[in-house]
Biopython code that builds the backbone (N, CA, C, O; Angstrom):
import numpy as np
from Bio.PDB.StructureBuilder import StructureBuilder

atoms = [
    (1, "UNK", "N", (8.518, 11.002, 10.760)),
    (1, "UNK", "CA", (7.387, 10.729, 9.910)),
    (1, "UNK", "C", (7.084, 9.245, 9.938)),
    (1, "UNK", "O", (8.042, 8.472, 9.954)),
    (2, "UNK", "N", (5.584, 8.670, 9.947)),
    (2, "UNK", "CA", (5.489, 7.634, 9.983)),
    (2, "UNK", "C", (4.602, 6.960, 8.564)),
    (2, "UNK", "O", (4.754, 7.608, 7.529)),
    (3, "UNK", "N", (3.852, 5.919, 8.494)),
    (3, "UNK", "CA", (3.053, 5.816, 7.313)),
    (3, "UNK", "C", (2.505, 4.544, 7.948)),
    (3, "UNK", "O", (3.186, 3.622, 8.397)),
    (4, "UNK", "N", (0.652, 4.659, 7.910)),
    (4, "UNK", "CA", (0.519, 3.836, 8.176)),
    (4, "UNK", "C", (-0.833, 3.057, 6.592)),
    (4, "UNK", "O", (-0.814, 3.646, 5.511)),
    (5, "UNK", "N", (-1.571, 2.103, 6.738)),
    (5, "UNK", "CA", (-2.610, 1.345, 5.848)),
    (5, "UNK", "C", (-3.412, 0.825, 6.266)),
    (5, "UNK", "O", (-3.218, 0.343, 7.382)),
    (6, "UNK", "N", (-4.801, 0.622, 5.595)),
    (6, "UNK", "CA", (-5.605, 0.163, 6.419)),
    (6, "UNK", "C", (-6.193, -0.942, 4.936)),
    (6, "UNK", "O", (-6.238, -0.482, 3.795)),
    (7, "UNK", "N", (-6.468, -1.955, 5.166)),
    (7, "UNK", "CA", (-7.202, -2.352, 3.697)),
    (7, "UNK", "C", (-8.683, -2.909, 4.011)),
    (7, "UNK", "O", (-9.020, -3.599, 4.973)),
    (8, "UNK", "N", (-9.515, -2.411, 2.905)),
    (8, "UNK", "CA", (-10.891, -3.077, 3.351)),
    (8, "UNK", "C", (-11.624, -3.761, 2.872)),
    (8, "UNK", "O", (-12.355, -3.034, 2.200)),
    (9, "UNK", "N", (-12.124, -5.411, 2.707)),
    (9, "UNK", "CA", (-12.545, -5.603, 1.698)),
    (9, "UNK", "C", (-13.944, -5.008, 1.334)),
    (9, "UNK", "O", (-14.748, -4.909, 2.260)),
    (10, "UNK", "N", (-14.373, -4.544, -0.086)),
    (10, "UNK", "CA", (-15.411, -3.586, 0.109)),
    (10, "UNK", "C", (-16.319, -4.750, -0.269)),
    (10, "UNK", "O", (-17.359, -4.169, -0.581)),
    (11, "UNK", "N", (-16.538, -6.104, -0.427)),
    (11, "UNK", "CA", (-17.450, -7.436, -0.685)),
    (11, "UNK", "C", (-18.571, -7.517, 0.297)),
    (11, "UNK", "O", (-19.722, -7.940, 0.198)),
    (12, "UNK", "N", (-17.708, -6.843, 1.534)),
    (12, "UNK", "CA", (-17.971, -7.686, 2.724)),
    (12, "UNK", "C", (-17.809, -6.702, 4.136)),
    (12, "UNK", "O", (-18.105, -7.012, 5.290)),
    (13, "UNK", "N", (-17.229, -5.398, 3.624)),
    (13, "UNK", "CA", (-16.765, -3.710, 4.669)),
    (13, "UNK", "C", (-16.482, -4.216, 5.990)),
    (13, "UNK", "O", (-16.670, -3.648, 7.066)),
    (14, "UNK", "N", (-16.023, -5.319, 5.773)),
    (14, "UNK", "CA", (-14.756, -5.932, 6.561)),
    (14, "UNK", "C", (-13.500, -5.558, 6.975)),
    (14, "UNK", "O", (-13.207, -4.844, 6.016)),
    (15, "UNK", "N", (-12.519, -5.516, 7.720)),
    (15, "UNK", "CA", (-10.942, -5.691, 7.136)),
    (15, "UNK", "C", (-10.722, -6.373, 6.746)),
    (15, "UNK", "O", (-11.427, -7.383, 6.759)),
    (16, "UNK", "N", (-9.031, -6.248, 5.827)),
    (16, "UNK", "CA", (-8.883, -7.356, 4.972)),
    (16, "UNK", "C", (-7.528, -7.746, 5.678)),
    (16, "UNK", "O", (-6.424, -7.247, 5.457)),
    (17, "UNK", "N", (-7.866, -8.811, 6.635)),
    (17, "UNK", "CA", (-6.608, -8.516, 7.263)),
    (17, "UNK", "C", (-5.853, -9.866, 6.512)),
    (17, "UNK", "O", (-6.189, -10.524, 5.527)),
    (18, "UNK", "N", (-5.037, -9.939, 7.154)),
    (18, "UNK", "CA", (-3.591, -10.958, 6.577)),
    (18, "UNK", "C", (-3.093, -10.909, 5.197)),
    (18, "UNK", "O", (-2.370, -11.740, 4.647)),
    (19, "UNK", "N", (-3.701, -9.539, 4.585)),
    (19, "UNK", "CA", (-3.026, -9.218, 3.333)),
    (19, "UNK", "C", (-1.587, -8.827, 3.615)),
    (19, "UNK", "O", (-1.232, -8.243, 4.639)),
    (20, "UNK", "N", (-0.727, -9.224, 2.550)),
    (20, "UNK", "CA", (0.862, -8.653, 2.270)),
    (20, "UNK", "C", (0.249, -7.902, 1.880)),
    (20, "UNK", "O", (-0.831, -7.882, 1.290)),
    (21, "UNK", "N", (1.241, -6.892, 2.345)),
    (21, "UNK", "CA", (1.792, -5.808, 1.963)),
    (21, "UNK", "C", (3.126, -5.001, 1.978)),
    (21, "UNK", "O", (3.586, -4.871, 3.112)),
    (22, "UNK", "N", (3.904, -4.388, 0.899)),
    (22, "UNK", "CA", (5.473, -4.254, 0.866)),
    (22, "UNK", "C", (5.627, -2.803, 0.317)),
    (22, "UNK", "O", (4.954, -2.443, -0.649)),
    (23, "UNK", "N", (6.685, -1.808, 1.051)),
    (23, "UNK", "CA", (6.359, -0.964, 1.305)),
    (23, "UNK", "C", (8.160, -0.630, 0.453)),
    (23, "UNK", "O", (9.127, -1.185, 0.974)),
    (24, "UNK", "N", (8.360, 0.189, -0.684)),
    (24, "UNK", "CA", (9.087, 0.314, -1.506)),
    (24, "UNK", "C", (9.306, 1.778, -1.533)),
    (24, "UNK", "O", (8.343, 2.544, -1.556)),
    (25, "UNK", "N", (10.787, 2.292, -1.529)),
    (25, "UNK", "CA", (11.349, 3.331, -1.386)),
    (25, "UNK", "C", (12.121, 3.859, -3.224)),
    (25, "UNK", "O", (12.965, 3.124, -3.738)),
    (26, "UNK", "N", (11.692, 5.034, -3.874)),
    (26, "UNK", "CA", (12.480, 5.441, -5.129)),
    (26, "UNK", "C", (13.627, 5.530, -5.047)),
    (26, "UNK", "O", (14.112, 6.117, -4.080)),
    (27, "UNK", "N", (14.660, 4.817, -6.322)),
    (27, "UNK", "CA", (16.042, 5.018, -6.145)),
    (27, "UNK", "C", (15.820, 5.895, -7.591)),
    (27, "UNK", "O", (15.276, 5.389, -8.573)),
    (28, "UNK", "N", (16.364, 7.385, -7.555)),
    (28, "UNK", "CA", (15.976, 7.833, -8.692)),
    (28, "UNK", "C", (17.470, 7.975, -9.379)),
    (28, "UNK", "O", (18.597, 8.084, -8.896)),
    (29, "UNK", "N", (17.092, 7.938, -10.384)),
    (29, "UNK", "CA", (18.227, 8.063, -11.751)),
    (29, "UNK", "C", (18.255, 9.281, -12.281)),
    (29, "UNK", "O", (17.434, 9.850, -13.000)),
    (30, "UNK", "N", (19.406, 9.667, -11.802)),
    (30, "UNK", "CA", (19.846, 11.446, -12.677)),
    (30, "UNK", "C", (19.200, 11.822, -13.625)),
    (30, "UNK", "O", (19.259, 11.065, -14.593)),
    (31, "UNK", "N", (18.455, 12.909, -13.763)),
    (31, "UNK", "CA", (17.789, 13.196, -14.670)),
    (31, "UNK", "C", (16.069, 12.817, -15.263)),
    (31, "UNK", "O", (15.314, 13.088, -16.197)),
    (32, "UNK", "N", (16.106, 12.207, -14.301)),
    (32, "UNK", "CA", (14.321, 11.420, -14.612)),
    (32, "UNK", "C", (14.061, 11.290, -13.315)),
    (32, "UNK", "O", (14.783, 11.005, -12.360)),
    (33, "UNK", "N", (12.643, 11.603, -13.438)),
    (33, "UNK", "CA", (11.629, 11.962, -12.467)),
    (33, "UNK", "C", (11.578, 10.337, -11.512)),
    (33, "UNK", "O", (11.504, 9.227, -12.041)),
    (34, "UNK", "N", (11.639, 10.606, -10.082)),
    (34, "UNK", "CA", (11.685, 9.649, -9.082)),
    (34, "UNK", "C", (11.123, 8.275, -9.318)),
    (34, "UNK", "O", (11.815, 7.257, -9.302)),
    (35, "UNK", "N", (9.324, 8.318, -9.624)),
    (35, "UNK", "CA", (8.833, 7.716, -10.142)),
    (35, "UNK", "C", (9.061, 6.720, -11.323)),
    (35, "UNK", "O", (8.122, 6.045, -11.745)),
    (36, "UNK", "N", (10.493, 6.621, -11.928)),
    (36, "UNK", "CA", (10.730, 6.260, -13.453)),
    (36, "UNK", "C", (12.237, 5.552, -13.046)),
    (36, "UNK", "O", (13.066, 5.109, -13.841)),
    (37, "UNK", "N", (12.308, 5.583, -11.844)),
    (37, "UNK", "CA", (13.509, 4.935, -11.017)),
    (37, "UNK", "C", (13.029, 3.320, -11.105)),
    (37, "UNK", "O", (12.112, 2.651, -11.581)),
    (38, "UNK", "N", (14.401, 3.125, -10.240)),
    (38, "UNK", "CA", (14.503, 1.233, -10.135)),
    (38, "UNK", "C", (13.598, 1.850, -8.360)),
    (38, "UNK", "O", (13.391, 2.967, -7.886)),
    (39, "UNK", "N", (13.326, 0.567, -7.928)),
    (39, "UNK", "CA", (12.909, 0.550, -6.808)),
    (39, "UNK", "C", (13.807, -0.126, -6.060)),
    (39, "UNK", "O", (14.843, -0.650, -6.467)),
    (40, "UNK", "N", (13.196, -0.092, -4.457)),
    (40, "UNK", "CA", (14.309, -0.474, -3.081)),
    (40, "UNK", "C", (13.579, -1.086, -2.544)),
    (40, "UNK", "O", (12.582, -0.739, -3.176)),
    (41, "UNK", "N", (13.105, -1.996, -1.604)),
    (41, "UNK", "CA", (11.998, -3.059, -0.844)),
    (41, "UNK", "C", (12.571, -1.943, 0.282)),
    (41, "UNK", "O", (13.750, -1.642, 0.095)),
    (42, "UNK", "N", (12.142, -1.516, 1.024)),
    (42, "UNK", "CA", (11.664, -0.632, 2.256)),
    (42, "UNK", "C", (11.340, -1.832, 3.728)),
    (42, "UNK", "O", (11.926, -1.881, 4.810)),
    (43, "UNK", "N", (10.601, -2.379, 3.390)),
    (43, "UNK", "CA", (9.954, -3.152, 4.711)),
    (43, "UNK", "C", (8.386, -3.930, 3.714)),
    (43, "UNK", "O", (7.635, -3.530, 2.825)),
    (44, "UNK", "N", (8.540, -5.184, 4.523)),
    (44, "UNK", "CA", (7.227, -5.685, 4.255)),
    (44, "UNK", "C", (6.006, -6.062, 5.607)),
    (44, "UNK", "O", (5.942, -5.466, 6.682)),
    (45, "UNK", "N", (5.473, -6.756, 5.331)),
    (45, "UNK", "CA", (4.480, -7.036, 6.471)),
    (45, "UNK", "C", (2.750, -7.806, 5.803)),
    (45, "UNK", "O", (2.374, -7.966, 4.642)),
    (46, "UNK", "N", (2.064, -8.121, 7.107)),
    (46, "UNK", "CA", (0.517, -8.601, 6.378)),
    (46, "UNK", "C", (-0.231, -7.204, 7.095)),
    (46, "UNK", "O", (0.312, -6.155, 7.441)),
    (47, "UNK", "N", (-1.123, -7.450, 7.146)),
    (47, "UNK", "CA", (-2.605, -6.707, 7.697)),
    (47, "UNK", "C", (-3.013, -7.130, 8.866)),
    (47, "UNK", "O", (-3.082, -8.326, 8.585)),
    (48, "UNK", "N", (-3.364, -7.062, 10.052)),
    (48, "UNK", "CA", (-3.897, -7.524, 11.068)),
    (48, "UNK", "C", (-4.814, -7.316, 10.915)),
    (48, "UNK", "O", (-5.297, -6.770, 9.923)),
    (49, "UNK", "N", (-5.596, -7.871, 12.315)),
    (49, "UNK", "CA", (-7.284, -8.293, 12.420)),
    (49, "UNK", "C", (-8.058, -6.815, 11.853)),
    (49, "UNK", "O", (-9.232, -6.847, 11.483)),
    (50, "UNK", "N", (-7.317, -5.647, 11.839)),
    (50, "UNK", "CA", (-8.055, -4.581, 11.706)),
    (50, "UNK", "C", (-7.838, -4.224, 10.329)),
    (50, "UNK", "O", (-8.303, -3.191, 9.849)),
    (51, "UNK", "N", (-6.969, -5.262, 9.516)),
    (51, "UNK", "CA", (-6.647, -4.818, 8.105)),
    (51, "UNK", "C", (-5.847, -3.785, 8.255)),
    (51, "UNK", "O", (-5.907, -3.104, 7.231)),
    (52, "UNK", "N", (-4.607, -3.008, 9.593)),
    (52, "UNK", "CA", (-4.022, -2.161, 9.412)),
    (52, "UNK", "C", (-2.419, -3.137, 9.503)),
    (52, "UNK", "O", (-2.213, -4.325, 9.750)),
    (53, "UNK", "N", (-1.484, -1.977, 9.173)),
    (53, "UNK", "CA", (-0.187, -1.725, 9.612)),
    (53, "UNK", "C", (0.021, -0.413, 10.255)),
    (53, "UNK", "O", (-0.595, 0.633, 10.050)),
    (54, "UNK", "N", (0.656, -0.567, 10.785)),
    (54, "UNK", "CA", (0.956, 0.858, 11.606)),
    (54, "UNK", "C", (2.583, 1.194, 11.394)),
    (54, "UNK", "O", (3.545, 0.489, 11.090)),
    (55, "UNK", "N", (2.442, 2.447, 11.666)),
    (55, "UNK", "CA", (4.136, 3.448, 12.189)),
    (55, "UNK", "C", (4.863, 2.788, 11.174)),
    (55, "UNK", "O", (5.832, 2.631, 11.917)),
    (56, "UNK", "N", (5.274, 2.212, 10.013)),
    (56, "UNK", "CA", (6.286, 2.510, 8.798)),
    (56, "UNK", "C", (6.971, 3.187, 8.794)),
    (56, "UNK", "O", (6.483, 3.988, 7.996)),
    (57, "UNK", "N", (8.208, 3.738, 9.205)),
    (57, "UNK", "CA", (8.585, 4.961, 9.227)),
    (57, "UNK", "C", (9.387, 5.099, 7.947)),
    (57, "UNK", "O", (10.024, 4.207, 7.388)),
    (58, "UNK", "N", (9.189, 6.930, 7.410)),
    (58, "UNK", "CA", (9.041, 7.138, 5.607)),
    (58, "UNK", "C", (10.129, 8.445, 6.183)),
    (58, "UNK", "O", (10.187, 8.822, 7.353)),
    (59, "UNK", "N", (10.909, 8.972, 5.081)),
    (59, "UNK", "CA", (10.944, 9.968, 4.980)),
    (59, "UNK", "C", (10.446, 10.989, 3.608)),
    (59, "UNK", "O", (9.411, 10.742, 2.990)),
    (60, "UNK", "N", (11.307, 12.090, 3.275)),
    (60, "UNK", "CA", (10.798, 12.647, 2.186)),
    (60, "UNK", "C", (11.637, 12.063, 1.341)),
    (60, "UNK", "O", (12.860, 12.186, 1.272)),
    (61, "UNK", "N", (10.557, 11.104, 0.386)),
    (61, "UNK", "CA", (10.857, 10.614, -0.502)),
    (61, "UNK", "C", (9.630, 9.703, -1.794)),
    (61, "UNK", "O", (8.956, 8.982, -1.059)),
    (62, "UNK", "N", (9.330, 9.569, -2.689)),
    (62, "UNK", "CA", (8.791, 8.653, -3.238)),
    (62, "UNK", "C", (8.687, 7.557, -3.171)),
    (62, "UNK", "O", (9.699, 6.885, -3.367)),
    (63, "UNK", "N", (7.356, 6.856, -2.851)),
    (63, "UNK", "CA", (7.388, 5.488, -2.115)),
    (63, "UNK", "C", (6.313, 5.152, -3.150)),
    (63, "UNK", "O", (5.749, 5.916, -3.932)),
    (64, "UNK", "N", (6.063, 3.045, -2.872)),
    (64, "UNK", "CA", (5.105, 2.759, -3.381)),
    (64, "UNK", "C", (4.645, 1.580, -2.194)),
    (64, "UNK", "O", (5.455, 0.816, -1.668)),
    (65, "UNK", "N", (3.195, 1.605, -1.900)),
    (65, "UNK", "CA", (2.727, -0.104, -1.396)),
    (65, "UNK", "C", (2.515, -0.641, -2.429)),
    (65, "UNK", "O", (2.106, -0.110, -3.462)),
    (66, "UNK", "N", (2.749, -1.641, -2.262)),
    (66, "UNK", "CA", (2.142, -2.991, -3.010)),
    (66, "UNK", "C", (1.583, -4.071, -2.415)),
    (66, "UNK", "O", (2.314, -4.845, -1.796)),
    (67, "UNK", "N", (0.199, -4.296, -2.507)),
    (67, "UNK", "CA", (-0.838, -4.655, -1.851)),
    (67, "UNK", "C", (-1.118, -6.288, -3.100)),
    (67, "UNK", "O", (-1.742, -6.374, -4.157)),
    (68, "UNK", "N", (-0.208, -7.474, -2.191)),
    (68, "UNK", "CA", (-0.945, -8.448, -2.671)),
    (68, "UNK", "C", (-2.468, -9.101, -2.893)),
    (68, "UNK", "O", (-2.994, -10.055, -2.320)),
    (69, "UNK", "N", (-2.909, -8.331, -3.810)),
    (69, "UNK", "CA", (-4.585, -8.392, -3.771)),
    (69, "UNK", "C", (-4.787, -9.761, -4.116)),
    (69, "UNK", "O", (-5.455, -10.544, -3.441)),
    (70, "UNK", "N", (-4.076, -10.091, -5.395)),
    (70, "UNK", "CA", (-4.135, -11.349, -6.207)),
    (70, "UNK", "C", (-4.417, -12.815, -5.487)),
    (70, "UNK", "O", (-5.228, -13.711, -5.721)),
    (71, "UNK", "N", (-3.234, -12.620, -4.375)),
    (71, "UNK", "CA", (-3.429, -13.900, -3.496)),
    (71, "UNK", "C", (-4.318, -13.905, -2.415)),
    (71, "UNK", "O", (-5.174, -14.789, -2.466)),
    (72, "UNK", "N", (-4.347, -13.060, -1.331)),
    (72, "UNK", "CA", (-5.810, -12.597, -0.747)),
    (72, "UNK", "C", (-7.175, -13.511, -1.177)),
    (72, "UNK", "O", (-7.948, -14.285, -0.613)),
    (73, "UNK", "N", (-6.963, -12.872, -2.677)),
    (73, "UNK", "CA", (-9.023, -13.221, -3.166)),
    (73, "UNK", "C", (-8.765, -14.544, -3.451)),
    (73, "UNK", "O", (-9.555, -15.389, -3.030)),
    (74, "UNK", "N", (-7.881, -14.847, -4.037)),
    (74, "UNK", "CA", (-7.329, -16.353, -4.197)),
    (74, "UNK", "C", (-7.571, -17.367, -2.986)),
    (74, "UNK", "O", (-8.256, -18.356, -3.247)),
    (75, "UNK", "N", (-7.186, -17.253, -1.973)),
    (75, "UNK", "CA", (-7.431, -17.820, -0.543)),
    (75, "UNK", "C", (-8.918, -17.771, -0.335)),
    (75, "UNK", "O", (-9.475, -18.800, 0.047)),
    (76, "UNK", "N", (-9.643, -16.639, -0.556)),
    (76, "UNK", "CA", (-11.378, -16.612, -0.434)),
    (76, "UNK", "C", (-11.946, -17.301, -1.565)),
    (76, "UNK", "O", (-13.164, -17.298, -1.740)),
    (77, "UNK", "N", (-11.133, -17.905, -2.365)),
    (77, "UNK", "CA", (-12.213, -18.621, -3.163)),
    (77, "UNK", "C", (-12.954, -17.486, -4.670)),
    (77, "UNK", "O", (-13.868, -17.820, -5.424)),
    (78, "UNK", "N", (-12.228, -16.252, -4.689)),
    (78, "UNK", "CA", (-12.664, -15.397, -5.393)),
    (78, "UNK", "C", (-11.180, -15.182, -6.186)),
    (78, "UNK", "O", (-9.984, -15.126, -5.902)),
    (79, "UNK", "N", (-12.539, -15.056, -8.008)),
    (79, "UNK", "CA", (-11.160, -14.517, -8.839)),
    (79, "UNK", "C", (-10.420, -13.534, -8.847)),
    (79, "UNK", "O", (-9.879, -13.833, -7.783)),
    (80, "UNK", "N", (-9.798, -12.377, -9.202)),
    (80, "UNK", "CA", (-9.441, -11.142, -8.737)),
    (80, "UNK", "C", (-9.057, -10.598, -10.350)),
    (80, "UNK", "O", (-8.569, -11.343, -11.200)),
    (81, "UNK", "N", (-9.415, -9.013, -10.593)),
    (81, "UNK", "CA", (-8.696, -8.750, -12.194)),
    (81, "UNK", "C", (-7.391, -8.225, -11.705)),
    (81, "UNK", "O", (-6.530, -8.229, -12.585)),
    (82, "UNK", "N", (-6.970, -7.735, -10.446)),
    (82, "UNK", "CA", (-6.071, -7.004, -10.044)),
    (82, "UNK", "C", (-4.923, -7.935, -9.529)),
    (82, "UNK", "O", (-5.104, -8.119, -8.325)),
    (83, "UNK", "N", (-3.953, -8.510, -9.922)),
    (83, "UNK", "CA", (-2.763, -9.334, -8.968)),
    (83, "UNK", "C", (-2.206, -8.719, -8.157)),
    (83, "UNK", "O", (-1.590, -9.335, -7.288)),
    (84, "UNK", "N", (-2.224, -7.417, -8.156)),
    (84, "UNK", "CA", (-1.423, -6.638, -6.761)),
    (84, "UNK", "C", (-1.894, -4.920, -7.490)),
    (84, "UNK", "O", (-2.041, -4.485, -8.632)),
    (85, "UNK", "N", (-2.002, -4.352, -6.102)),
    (85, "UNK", "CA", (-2.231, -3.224, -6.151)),
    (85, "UNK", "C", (-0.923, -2.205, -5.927)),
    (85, "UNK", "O", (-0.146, -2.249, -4.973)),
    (86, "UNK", "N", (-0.890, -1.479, -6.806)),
    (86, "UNK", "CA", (0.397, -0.687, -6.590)),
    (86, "UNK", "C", (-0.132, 1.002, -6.316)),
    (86, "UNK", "O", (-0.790, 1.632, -7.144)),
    (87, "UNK", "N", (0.283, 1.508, -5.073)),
    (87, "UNK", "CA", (-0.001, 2.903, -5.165)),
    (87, "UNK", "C", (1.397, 3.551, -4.534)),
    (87, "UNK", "O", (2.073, 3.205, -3.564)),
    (88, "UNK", "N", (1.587, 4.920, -5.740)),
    (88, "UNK", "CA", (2.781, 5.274, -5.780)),
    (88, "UNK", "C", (2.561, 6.786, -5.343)),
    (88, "UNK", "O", (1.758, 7.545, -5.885)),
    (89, "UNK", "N", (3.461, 7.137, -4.198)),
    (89, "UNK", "CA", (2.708, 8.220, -3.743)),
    (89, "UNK", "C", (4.153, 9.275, -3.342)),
    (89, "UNK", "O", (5.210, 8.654, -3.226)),
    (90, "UNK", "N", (4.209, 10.760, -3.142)),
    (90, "UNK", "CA", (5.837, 11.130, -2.624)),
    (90, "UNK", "C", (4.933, 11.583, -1.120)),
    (90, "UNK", "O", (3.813, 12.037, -0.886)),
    (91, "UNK", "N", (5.961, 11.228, -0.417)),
    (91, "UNK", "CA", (5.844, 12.027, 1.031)),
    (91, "UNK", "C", (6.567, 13.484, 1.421)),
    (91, "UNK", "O", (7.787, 13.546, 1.576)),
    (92, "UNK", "N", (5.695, 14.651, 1.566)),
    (92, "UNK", "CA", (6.719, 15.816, 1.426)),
    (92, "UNK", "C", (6.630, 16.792, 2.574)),
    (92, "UNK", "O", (7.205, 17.879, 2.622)),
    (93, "UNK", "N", (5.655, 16.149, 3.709)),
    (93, "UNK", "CA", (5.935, 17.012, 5.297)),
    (93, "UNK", "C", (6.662, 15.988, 6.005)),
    (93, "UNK", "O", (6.426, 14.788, 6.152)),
    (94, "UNK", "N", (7.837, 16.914, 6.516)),
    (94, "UNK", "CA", (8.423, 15.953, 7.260)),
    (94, "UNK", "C", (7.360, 15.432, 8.660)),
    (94, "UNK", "O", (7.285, 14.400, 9.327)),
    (95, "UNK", "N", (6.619, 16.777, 8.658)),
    (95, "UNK", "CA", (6.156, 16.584, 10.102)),
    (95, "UNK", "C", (4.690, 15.933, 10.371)),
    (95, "UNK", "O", (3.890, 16.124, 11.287)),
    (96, "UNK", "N", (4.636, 14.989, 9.088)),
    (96, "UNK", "CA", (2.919, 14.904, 9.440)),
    (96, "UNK", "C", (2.912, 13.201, 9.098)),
    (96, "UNK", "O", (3.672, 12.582, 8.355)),
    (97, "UNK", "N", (1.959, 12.781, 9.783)),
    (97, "UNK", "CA", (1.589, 11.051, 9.682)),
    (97, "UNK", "C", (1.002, 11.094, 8.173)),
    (97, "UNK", "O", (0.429, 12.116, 7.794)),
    (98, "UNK", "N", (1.123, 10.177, 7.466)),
    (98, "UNK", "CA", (0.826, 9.311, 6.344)),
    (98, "UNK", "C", (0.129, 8.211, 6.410)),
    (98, "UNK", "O", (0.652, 7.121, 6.178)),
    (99, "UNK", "N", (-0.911, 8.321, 6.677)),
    (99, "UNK", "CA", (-2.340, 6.816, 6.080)),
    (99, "UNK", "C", (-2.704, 6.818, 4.657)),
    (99, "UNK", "O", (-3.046, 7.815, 4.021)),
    (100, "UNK", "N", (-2.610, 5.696, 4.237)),
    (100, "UNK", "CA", (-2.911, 5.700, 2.955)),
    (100, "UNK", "C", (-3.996, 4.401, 2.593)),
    (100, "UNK", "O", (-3.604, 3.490, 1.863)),
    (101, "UNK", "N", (-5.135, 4.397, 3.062)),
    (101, "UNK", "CA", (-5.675, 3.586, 3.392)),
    (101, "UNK", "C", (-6.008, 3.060, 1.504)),
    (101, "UNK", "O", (-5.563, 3.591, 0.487)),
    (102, "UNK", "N", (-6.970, 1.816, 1.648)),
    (102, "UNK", "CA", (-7.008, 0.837, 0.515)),
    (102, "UNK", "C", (-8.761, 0.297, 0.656)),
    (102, "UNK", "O", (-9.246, -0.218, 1.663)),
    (103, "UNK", "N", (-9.332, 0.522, -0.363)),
    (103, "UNK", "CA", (-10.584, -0.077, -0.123)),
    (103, "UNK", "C", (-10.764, -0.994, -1.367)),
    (103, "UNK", "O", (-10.984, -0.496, -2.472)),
    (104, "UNK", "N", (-10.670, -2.334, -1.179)),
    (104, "UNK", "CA", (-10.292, -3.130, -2.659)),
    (104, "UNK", "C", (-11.419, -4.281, -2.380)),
    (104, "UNK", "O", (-11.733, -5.003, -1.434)),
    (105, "UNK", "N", (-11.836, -4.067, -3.669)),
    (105, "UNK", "CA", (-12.621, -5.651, -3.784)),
    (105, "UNK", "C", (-11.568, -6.117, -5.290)),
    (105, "UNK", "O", (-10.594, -5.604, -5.841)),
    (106, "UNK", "N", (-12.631, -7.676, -5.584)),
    (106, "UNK", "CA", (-12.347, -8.617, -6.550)),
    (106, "UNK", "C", (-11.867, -7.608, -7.844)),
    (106, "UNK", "O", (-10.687, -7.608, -8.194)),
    (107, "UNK", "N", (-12.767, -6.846, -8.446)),
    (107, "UNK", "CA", (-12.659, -5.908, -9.545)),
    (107, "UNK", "C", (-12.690, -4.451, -9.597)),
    (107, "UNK", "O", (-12.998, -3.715, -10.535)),
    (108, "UNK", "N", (-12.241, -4.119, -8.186)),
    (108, "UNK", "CA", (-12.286, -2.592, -8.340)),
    (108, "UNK", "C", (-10.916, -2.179, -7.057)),
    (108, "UNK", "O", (-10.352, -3.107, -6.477)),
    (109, "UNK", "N", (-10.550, -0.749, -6.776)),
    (109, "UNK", "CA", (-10.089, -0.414, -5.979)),
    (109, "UNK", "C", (-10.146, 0.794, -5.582)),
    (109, "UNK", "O", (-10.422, 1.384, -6.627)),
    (110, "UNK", "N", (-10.044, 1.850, -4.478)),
    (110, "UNK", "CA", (-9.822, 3.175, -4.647)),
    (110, "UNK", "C", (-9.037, 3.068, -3.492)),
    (110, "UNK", "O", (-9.010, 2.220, -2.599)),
    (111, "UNK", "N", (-8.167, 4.483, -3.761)),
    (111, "UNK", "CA", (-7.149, 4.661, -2.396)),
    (111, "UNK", "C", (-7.194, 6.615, -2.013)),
    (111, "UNK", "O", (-7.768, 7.482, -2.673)),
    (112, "UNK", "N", (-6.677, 6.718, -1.213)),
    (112, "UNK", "CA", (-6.621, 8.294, -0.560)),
    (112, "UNK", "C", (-6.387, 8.270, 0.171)),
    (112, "UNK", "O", (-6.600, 7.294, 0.889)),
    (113, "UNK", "N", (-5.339, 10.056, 0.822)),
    (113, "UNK", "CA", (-5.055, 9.875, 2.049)),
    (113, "UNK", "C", (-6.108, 10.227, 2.898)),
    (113, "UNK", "O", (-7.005, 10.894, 2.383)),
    (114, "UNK", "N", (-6.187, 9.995, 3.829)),
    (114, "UNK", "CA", (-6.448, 10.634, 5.450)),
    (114, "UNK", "C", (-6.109, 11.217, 5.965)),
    (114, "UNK", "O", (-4.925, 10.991, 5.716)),
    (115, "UNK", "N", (-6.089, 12.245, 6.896)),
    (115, "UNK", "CA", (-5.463, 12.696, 7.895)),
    (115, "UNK", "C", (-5.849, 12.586, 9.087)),
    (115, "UNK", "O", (-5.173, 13.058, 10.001)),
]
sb = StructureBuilder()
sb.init_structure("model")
sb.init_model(0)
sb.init_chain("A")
sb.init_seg("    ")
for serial, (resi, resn, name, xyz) in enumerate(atoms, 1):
    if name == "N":
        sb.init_residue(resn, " ", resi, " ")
    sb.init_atom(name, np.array(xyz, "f"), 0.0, 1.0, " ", f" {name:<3s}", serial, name[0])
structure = sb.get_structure()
């Protein structure tokens, strides 16, 4: 299984490339739901010219990106309400690719998968 991201700024339907981004694995605690766990840093990375990362490799498990938005708009000269974007998602085919692409401006965001 792999996982890949794409981020876009929607200002400008650009990529947003040279964004961080850090890619966090659930350590879950007996009895409470994955999500309500401590977290694990997985792998980090930026965005290239296409605003992607590619091949992450995930298994079945609860993950989160965290998408330094904050500093990004900061560098453009733009304020941001968001300091980082967090999307928390479980992966549950072993056998299928994971895009979880990101379409973020200054004050808004939406995310979804792809296939």
């Amino acid at each position: 299984m792999s996982l890949s991201t794409q981020v876009l700024d929607t200002t400008t339907g650009e990529p947003a490339s040279g964004m961080a981004v850090s890619l966090w694995q659930s350590v879950a605690i007996e009895g409470e739901a994955p999500a309500e766990g401590a977290w694990t840093l997985v792998t980090e990375g930026r965005t290239n010219e296409d605003g992607r990362i590619d091949a992450w490799p995930v298994w079945e498990e609860v993950y989160r990106l965290v998408f330094a938005t904050g500093p990004w708009w900061a560098e453009r000269g733009m304020p941001a309400l968001y300091p980082e974007v967090v999307v928390t998602f479980a992966v549950t085919d072993r056998a299928t690719h994971y895009h979880v692409p990101l379409l973020a401006g200054p004050f808004a965001y939406t995310t979804y998968r792809e296939r």
